[in-house]
N, C-alpha and C positions, 0 to 999 in steps of 0.2 A: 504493500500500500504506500511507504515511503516513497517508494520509487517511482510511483504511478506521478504521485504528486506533487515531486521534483523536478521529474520530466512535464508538466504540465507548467508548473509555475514559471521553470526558465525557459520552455518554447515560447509562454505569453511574453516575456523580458526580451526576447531573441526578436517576437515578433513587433513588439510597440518601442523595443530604445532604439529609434531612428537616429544616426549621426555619430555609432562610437561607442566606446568602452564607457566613456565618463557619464553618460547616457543611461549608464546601467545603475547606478549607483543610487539614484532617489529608486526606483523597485527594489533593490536591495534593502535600504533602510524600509521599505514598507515590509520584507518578509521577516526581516530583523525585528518589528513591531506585533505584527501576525502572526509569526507565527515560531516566535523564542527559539530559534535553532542557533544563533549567533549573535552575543550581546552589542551596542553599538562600538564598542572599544574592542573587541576582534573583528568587527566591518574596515574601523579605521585601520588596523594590521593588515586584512585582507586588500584592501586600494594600497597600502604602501606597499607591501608585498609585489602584488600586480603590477605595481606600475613599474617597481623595479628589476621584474624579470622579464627577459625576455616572450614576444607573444605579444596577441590583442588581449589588451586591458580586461572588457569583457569577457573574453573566452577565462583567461588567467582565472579571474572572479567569481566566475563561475564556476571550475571546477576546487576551486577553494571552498567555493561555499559548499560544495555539494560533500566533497572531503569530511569539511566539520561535519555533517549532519549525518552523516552515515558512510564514512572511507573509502578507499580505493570505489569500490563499486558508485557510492554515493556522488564521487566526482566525476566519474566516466557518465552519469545517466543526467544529472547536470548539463553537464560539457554536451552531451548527445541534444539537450533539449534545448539549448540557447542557442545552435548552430545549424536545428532541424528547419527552422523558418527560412534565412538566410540563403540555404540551399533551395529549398522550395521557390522563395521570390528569382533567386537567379536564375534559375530550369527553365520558372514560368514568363519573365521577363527576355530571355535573350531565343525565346520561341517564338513571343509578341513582339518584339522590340522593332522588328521590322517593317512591319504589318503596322504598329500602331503611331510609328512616326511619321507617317506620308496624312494623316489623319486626324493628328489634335498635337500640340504646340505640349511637349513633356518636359522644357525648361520651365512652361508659366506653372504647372504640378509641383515640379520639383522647388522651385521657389518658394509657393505656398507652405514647405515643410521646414522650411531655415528656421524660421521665428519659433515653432514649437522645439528643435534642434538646439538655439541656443537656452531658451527658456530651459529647457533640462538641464542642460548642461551648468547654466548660472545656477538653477535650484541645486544640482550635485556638489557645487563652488561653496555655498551658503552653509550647506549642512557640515558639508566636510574642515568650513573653517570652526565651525561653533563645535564643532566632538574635538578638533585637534589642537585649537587654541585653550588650552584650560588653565594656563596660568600666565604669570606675568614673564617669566622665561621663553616660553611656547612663543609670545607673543611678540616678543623682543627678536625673535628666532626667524619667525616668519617675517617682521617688518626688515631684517640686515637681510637674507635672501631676496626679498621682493626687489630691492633696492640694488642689489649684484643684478640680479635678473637684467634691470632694467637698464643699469647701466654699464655691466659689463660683458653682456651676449656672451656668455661661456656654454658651452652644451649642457641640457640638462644632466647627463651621466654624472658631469664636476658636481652641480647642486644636489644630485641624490647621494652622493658619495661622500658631500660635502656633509651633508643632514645628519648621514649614516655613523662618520667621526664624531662630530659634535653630541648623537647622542647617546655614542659610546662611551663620551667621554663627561658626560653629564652626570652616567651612570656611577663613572668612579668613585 
């Protein structure tokens, strides 16, 4: 039954976060609410995790979540269910895609979905700074990277790696 409705939950996640991995992240904190398999402080481990290994953001995220809630298996039927959509629209789209271009305008479509695209993405922005910022360190943390970010265009790998020191070393 687990498995029924892990595969269910991350095909809906696979099939509604248009625009990306970071897309996935406010469904996540909703299954994180729903349905207690992962408190929000292993969500937040789970996106830093993700983001720093290798892979799409979302795939990564998903078979972590699915991991936590019931292992190896747990991750594989996950991973199967956030990537089951995905495959589907592409099969069914590059079958139509020919057909339905000579016949309605799919840049004015595809435009229509930016604004819901970023709106997730900004909501995923919001949550993830209010779980991650929790103190006055955190804080100070986030505003000295933003600031490198901004003004010293370094690749992200320097600022995950940079993060990774700093909160190793926070730990001592």
């Amino acid at each position: 039954m687990i498995y029924a409705l892990l595969f269910y939950r991350f095909f809906l996640i696979g099939l509604l976060a248009v625009g990306g991995g970071a897309t996935t992240i406010p469904f996540l904190f909703d299954l994180s609410a729903q349905y207690h398999w992962f408190s929000s402080n292993e969500l937040m481990n789970m996106i830093a995790v993700s983001e720093a290994t290798p892979g799409p953001v979302g795939i990564n995220m998903s078979t972590f979540a699915g991991f936590k809630v019931n292992g190896i298996l747990g991750g594989i039927v996950a991973t199967l269910g956030i990537i089951t959509p995905s495959l589907i629209i592409i099969i069914l789209l590059s079958k139509l895609f020919g057909r339905l271009s000579c016949h309605i305008n799919l840049d004015e479509i595809f435009k229509t979905l930016q604004p819901a695209v970023l709106a997730l993405i900004i909501n995923a922005t919001i949550e993830i700074t209010w779980l991650g910022v929790q103190n006055l360190i955190s804080s100070c943390i986030l505003t000295v990277l933003l600031f490198c970010m901004f003004y010293f265009k370094k690749s992200p790998i320097f600022y995950i790696l940079l993060s990774g020191i700093i909160g190793y070393c926070l730990q001592l």
